[in-house]
Structures are given as structure tokens and as C-alpha cells.
C-alpha positions in Angstrom: 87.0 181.6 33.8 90.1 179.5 32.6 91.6 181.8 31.3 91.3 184.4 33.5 92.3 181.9 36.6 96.0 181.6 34.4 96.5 185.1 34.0 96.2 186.0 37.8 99.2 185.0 38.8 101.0 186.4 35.7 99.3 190.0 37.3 100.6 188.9 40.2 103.6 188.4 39.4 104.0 191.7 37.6 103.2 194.0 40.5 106.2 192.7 42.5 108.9 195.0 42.7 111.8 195.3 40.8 115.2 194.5 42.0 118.4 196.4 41.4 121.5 194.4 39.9 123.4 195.9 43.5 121.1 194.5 45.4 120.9 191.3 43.8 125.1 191.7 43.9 124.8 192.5 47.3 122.7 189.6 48.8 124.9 186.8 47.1 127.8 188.1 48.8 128.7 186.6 51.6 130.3 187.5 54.7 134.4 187.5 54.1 136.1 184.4 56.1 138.8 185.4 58.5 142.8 183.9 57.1 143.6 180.6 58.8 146.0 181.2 61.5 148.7 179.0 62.3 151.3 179.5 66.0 154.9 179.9 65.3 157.7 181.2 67.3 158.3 184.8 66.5 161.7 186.8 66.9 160.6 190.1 67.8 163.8 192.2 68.3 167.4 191.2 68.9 168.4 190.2 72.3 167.5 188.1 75.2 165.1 185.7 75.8 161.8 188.0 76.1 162.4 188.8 72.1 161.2 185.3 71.5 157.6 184.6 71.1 154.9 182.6 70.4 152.1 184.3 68.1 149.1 183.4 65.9 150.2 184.1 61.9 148.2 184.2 58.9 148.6 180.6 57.3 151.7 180.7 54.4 150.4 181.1 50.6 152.4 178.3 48.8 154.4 179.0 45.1 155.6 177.4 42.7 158.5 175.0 43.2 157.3 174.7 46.7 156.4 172.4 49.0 153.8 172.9 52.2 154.7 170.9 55.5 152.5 170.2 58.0 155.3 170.3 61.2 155.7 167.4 63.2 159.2 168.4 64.5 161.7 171.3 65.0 166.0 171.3 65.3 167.3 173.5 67.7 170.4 174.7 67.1 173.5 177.1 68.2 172.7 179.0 64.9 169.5 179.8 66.8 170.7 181.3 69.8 173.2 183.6 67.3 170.4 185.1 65.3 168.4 185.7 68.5 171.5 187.9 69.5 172.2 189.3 65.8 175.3 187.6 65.6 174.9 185.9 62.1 175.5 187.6 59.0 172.9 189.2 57.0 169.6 188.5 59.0 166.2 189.2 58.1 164.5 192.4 59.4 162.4 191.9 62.5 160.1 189.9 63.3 160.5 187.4 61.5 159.5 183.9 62.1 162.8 181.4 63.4 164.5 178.1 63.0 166.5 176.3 60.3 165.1 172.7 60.3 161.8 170.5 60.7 160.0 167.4 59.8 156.7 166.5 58.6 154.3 165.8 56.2 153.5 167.5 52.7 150.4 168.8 52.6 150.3 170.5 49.4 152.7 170.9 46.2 153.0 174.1 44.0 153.2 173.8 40.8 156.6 172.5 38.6 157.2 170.1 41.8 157.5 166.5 40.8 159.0 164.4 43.4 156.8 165.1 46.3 153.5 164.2 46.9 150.8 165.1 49.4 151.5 162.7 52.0 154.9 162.1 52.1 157.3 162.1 55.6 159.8 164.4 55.0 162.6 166.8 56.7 163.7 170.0 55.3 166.1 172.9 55.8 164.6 176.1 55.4 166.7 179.6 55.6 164.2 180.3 58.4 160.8 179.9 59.3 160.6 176.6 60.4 159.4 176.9 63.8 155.9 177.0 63.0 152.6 174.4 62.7 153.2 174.9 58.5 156.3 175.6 57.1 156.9 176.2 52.6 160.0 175.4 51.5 161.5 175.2 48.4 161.2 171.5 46.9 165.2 171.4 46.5 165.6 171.6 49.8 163.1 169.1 51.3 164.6 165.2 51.9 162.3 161.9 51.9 162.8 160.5 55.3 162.8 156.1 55.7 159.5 155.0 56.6 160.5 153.9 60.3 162.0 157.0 61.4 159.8 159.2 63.3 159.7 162.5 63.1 161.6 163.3 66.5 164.3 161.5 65.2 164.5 163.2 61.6 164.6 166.4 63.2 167.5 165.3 65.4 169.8 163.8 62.4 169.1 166.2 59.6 171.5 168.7 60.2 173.6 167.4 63.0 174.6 164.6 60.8 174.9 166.3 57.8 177.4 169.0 59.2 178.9 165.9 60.9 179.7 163.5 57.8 180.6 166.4 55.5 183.6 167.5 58.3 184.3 163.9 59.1 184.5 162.5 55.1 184.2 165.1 52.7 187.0 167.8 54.2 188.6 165.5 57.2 189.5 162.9 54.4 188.8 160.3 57.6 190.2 157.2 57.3 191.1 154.0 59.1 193.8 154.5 62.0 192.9 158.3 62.2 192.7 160.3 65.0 189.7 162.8 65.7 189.4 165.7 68.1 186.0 167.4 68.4 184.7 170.7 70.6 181.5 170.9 72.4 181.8 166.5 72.5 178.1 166.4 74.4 176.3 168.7 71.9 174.3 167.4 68.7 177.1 167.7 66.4 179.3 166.6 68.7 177.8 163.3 69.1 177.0 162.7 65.2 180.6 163.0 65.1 181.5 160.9 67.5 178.8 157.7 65.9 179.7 158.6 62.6 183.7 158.4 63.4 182.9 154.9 64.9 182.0 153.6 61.3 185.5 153.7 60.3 187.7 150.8 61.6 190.3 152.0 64.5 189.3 155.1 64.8 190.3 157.4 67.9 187.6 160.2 68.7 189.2 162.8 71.6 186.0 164.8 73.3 185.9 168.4 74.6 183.1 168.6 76.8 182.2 170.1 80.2 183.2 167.8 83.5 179.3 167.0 84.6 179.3 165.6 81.6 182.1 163.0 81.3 180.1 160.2 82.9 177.2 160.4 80.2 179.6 160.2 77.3 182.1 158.1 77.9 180.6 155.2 76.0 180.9 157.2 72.9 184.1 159.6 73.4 187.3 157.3 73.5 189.1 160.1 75.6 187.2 163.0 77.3 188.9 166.2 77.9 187.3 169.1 80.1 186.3 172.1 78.6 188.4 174.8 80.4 192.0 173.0 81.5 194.9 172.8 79.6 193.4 169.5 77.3 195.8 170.1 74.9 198.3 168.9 77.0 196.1 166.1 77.6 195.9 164.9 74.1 200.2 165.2 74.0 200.4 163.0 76.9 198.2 160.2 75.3 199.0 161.2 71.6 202.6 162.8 71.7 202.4 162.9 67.5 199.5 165.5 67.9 196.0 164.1 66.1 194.8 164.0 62.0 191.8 166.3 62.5 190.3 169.2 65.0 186.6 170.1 64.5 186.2 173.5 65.6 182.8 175.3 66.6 184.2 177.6 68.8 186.7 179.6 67.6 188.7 182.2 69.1 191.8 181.2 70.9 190.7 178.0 70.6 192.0 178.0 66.6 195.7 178.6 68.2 195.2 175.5 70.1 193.8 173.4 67.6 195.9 174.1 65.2 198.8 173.8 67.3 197.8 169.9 67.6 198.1 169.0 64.0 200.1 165.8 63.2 202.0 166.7 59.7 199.4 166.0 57.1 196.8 166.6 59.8 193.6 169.1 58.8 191.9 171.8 61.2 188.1 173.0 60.1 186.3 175.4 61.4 182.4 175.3 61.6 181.0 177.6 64.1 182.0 180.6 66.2 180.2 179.9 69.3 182.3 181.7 71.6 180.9 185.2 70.3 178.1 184.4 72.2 179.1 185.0 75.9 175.8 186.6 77.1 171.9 186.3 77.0 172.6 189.5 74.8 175.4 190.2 72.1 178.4 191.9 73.1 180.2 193.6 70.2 183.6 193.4 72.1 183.3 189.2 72.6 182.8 189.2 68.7 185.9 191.2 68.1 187.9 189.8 70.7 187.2 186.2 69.4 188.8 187.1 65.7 191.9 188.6 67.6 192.6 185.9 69.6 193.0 183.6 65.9 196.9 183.6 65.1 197.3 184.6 61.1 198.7 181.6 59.5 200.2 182.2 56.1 200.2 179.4 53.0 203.9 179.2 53.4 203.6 177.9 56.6 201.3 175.6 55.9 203.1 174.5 52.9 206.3 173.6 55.2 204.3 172.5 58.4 202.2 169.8 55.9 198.7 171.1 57.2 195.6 172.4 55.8 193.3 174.7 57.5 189.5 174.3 56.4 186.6 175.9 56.9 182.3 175.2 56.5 179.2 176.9 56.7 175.9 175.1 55.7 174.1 178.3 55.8 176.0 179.5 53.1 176.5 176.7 51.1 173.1 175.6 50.6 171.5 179.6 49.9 174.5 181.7 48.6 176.5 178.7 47.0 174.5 176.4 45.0 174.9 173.8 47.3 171.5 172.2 47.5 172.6 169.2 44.8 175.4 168.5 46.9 173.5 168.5 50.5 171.0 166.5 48.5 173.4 163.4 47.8 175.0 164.0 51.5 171.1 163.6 53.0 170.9 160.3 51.2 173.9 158.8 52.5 172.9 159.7 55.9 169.5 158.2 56.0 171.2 155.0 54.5 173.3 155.4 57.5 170.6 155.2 60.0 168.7 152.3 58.0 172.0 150.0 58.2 171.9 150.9 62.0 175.0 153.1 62.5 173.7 155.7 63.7 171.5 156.4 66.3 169.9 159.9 67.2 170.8 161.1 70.8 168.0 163.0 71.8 168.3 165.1 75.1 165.0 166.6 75.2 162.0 167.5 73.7 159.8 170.8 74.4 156.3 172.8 73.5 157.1 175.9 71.3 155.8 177.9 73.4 158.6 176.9 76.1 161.8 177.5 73.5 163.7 180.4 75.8 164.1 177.7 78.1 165.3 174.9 75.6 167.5 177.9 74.2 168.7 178.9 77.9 169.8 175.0 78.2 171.4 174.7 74.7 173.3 178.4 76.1 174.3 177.0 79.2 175.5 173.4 77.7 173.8 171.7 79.6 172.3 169.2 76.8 173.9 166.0 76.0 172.4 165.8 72.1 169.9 167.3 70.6 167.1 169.3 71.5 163.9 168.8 69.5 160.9 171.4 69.4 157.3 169.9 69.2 154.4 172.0 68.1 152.2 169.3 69.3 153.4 169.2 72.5 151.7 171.1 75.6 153.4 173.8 77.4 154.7 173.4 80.6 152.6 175.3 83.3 153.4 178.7 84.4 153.7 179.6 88.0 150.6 181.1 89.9 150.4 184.2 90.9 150.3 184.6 94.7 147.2 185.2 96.1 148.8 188.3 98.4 149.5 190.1 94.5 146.0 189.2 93.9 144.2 190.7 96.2 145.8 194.2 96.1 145.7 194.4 92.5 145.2 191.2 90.5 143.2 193.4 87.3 146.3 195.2 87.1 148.9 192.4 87.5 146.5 190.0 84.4 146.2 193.3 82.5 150.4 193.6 83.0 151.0 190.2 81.8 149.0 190.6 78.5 150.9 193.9 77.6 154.0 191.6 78.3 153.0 188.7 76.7 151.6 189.3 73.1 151.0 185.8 72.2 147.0 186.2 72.0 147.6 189.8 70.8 145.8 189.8 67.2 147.2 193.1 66.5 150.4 193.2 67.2 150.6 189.8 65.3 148.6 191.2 62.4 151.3 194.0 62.2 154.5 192.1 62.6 153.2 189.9 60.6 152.8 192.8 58.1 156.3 193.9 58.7 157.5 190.1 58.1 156.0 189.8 54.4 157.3 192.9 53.7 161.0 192.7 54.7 160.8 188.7 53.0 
């Protein structure tokens, strides 16, 4: 009886049936998880302000040698508003996801990256990409920011003051009893330069800047100047000699003017062409007509005149040129800057990412007095109501209208431009 009560389960056993190696393959798969999605601010097209939008994107893959930020903070800068329009050299295919500058913290490290660690506050620099809720970056081009310094505030000194102290001390040569002369005085650059000149003793900073203005920055500007008049008379009346050094972001007939105000020994650099953009849109014909407007100046008559004409770009420094050592060093001495308490961020106002074609439409119609910062945490402002009377007579259509207009939620068109992104990077 024993034995025949062990062996019954053993028959038991036996009769179940068989399974198939694909089905047993099959049951312990299990169901494929979606990719984590992340919003960042997409150019779709170049143009106005409806190219720029805010969509859901897969959730960037990080490399080696590179560094993933969780974003706290975005710069906005001119150099936006010109790849919007198309007016930069050598842009990426669109769409394409924007911006130039951020801060944050590291969330993970690829592989052969050694002086990051998860955790860490920093601010980097990307060649794009950095309007988003995660950003990778190369490591070389990601800066430890002090301790104290929020992330608002890194976003507003990274590149501002680094464009600001490389004009001012490495190609303006400034020095005590100098004279300065800066463009564009109320802008984010503008005021860098105008803090940054103020660490050198006896030190006269002339400001270009629009008349509404004047009242806002005339604790910072020595003598302000209105964009517009005849200020180069201006700066002869109070200056007859002419002044050491003319920052330029504007260029154009603006160069002629400049230039024209050099003491012997003085130096003119160029930094921006901001004038090409006139328009919500480029126009071919302001591009052109800027560059015509710029008087040819030969090296003999520099050579007799005692002058030196100078130019920078960032952009192409740190990605075409090597540079990234060098901006490295120039971060540095920055941040030391701000610890010692030189320098102090101007800030003119902080918005949601989903509300950038207005922060851009400000920045276009200079209307900010420092810088504007970009915060993905931040809630959008609220969009005006429909009227009821549009409602009634055909509110399905109106809704249905919006969301072909407005492709934020739209995973498909996101999926596919974000297709088209990858494969144009």
C-alpha cells in the first residue's frame, strides 16, 4: 500500500502535458516598457515664434566621456533667437532640440569620466540641446559650480561672464585708467561687462542702451548713451581722445562708428551680429546689408592709426577650435569671481519652458535688463479662455483646431521628429 501511495503522484505527474520550449519562452516574457519621456523645447522649422515648441522626447542614452544632467536651469541668449531664424552658421537639420547653456545636477557618468560624480551642482555648455528636463554633455565641457550659488544664478553667469571677461581681459588688454564702451549696456553681456570692468581701479564703462532703460542702469553704466542718436558724438564731448575699447555685438554700420572712436593703441572686438536679426523671421537682405555697411580696413592702416581690430565667437572656439581647455581655466576665474563677491548676477526674469516665444519675443524687443533664465520646473503661465460665444457655435472644432496647432501632447509627431533628430545628430 506504501508503495503504491508514492508512486501515484509520480503517475500523476507523468500524464501532465508537455510544454514547448516557445511557450515556456513566451510566458517569461514580459510586456515591453514604453522609453522614459522627458519635455524639452523643440525647434521645428526655421522662422517665427510658432516653430518653437514644447514636446515629450524619448529620455537621452548617455556615452562615454559624458555626463547626464538633471536641469535645474536654462540661458537664454541672442544666439537663440538667431538659430530660430537660421541665421547662424552650420545648424543642425530640423527639429532639433535648442539652447546653448544649463545648470544642474549629474545624474549619471559614462564611462572614462573621472572628475564628476553623481550628485554634483554643475553648469555646462552644450552645442545645443540644453533646453530640456535632462541634458548629456560631454564631461569637457561641464564646470563645478560653488556650493552657494543656485542654479538660477549659474545659469545667468556661465556664459554672459565668460564672453564678458575674455573681451574685457584676454583681448581688451583692460587695465587701470582705461576706458570701455559696450553695445546693448542693459543686456546680459552687457551688464557682466559693466561688473566685471568695475574690478579694475578707475575704470570708465560708456553704455549703449535704449532710453527706457537709462534710469535702471545708471548705477552700473558710468555714462549712458541712447541707442539710436548720434552717441558717438556723445562720447567726443565727454572723451575728446576717443575710448581704449568698443565691444561690439551688433555689427553693421555700427563697426564704422566704433572703430571710428579708437584712442591710438585703442582695440575694437566684435562678438555678435545682432543686427541681422530685424524681424520675427530672417530677412536675407538685413544679413547682407549689415556686412556692407562694415568699411574694409586694411593692416596698413591699422599699422599707422595704432589700432587693432578683434574678433570672438564662443561657439566656435569651444566646438571647431579646441577651446574647451581654455574656457575651462576662464570658468574658474569666474566663479572665483562671484565667491570674492564682485560679481553679482542681474537677473531680469525667469519663465516655464513652455512660455519661451515670449521670453524670446522680450529678449527680441530689448526689453530685458539682464538675463533671462528658463526653468523646467516652473509652471506655465495660463492661457487665455476661449469665449464662450466660439464655444457654443463650434467649440469641438475650435479644441480639435488647437491640438492640430499645438503638437506638444502629440506622441507622434514627437516620436517622428524625434526620429528625424537622432538621425541628422
Amino acid at each position: 500500500m506504501s508503495d503504491q501511495q508514492d508512486a501515484k503522484p509520480t503517475e500523476e505527474k507523468a500524464e501532465q502535458p508537455e510544454v514547448s520550449a516557445e511557450e515556456n519562452e513566451t510566458a517569461d516574457k514580459t510586456p515591453e516598457q514604453p522609453p522614459k519621456e522627458m519635455r524639452a523645447v523643440v525647434l521645428t522649422g526655421f522662422g517665427g515664434l510658432k516653430s518653437v515648441k514644447v514636446l515629450k522626447k524619448p529620455e537621452p542614452t548617455l556615452g562615454e566621456g559624458e555626463i547626464l544632467i538633471r536641469v535645474k536651469a536654462c540661458g537664454l541668449n541672442f544666439q537663440d533667437l538667431m538659430v530660430r531664424q537660421g541665421a547662424i552658421d552650420s545648424p543642425p537639420k530640423t527639429p532639433f532640440t535648442m539652447g546653448f547653456e544649463c545648470a544642474g545636477e549629474v545624474e549619471e557618468i559614462g564611462e572614462g569620466v573621472t572628475d564628476f560624480k553623481v550628485g554634483d551642482r554643475v553648469v555646462a555648455l552644450p552645442e545645443y540641446r540644453a533646453w530640456a528636463e535632462l541634458v548629456i554633455v560631454p564631461s569637457r565641457y561641464v564646470y563645478h559650480i560653488p556650493a552657494e550659488l543656485s542654479y538660477l544664478d549659474a545659469a545667468a553667469i556661465a556664459m554672459n561672464y565668460l564672453v564678458a571677461y575674455i573681451l574685457l581681459f584676454e583681448l581688451g588688454g583692460l587695465a587701470p585708467g582705461k576706458s570701455v564702451l559696450v553695445h546693448s549696456a542693459g543686456g546680459g553681456v552687457g551688464q557682466a561687462v559693466a561688473q566685471l570692468s568695475k574690478t579694475v581701479s578707475d575704470v570708465t564703462v560708456f553704455g549703449v542702451a535704449s532710453k527706457n532703460k537709462h534710469e535702471a542702469l545708471k548705477a552700473s553704466i558710468d555714462h549712458l548713451l541712447e541707442r539710436g542718436s548720434d552717441y558717438a558724438s556723445e562720447v567726443r564731448k565727454l572723451s575728446p581722445e576717443g575710448v581704449d575699447i568698443v565691444l561690439d555685438c551688433l555689427c553693421g554700420d555700427e563697426c564704422n562708428r566704433g572703430y571710428s572712436l579708437l584712442k591710438p593703441m585703442g582695440r575694437y572686438i566684435l562678438y555678435g551680429s545682432s543686427n541681422v536679426v530685424t524681424g520675427e523671421t530672417k530677412s536675407f537682405f538685413s544679413v547682407a546689408r549689415s556686412w556692407w555697411q562694415v568699411d574694409k580696413v586694411s593692416p596698413i592702416k591699422l599699422f599707422d592709426e595704432n589700432k587693432t581690430l578683434s574678433g570672438f565667437n564662443l561657439r566656435h572656439l569651444m566646438y571647431q577650435q579646441n577651446g574647451a581647455p581654455y574656457i575651462k581655466r576662464i570658468m574658474e576665474s569666474v566663479f572665483s569671481l562671484w565667491k570674492d563677491g564682485k560679481i553679482k548676477p542681474v537677473v531680469d526674469s525667469t519663465w516655464a519652458l513652455e512660455d519661451v516665444p515670449e521670453a524670446m519675443q522680450k529678449m527680441h524687443d530689448r526689453k530685458n535688463i539682464g538675463k533671462i533664465v528658463l526653468d523646467p520646473e516652473m509652471e506655465p503661465k495660463p492661457k487665455p479662455a476661449t469665449p464662450a460665444k466660439g464655444k457654443a457655435k463650434g467649440g469641438d472644432k475650435e479644441e480639435k483646431k488647437k491640438e492640430e496647432e499645438n503638437p506638444g501632447n502629440d506622441t507622434e509627431q514627437a516620436a517622428a521628429e524625434t526620429k528625424e533628430e537622432k538621425n541628422s545628430s
